[in-house]
N, C-alpha and C positions, 0 to 999 in steps of 0.2 A: 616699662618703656626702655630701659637700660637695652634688655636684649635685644628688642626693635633699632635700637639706635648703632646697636653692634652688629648686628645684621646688617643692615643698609650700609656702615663705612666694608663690611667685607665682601659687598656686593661691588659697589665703587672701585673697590682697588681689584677685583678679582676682575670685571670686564672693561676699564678704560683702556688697557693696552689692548685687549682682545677686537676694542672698538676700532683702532688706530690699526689693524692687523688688515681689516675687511676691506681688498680692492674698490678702489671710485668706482670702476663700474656696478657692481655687488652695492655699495653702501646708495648710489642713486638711483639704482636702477626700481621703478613703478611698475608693478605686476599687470594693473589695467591704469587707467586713468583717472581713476576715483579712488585709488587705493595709494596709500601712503607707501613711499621707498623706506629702508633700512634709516636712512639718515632723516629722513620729516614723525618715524617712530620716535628716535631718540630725542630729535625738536619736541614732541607730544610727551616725553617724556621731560623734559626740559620746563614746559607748559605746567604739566602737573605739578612738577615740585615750586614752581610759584604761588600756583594757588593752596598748595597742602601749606607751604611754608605762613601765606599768608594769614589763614585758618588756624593754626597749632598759635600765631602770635595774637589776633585779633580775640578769638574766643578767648583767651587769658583775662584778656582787662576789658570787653565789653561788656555790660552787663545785660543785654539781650542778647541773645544767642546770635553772630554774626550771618546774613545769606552771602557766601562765597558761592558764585555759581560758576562755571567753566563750561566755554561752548568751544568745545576740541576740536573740532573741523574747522569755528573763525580762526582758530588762535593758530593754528598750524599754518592756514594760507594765509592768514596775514604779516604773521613772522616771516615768512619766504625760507623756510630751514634746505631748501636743494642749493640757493644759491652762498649759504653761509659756511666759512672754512670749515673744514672738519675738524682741526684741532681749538678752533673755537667753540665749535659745538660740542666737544668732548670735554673742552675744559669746562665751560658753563654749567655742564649736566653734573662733573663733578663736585665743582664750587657748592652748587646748588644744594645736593643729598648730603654736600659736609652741612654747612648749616643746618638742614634737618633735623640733622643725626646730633650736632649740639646741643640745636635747640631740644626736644624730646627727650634727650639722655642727662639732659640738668632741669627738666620740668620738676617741678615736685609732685608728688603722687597726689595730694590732693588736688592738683590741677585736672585730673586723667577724665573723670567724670563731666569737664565742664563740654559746652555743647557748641556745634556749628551747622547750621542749614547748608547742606551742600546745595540745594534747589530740585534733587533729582527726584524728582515722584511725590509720594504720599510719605515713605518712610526717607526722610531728608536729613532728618534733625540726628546727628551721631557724635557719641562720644569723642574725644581729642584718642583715647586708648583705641575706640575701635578706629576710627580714621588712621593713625600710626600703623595698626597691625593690615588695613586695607590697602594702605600704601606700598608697602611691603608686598602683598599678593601681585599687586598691579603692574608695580616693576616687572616681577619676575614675569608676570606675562608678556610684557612689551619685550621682555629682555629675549625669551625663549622665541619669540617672532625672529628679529633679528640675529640667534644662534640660535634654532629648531634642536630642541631637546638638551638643551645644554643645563637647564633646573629642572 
């Protein structure tokens, strides 16, 4: 988890400024109407690390395996992230994957195995290690949306 948690702060510090770099028009702009802008991605990212955060802490001391479920489309239109500052939203996203990156890189290894129902499908139920190393992937896809080929 160490590496995951070193990953994630060199990811943080490598695109916050690059966030801060991308014209308001560029950062709100909605491809169709159903599709999320540059800055409601980062909101959805913003979204996730609540709920990953919430999971990495609840699965520790529950002793049934926690259901953390995330519905991405409420949480994106409900937040309202087009009308929210952009250096709020940048700060928040960062705040957010520090704690992550804390919490995960001071877990203890015996933690790594315990479990959380994300809700998704048949196969729900995943390790805090695989959720950490998924996390990880997930950014880097939202991130790559928002800088096309940049990971």
């Amino acid at each position: 988890m160490d590496a995951v948690a070193t990953e994630l702060l060199q990811l943080v510090h490598a695109f916050s400024d690059r966030l801060r770099e991308i014209p308001e028009h560029d950062f709100t702009h909605k491809p169709l109407p159903a599709r999320w802008s540059k800055k409601e991605i980062l909101g959805h990212l913003c979204d996730s690390a609540h709920n990953n955060l919430r999971r990495f802490i609840c699965a520790q001391y529950e002793n049934i395996p926690p259901n953390i479920v995330y519905d991405q489309d409420q949480w994106v239109a409900l937040q309202g992230y087009q009308q929210v500052p952009r250096e709020e939203l940048i700060l928040l996203w960062k705040l957010l994957n520090n704690r992550i990156a804390h919490l995960i890189g001071n877990m203890p290894s015996q933690r790594y195995t315990l479990t959380c129902n994300t809700g998704k499908g048949s196969a729900s139920l995943h390790s805090l290690e695989w959720l950490a190393s998924d996390y990880i992937r997930h950014l880097k896809h939202h991130l790559n949306q928002i800088f096309p080929g940049a990971l």
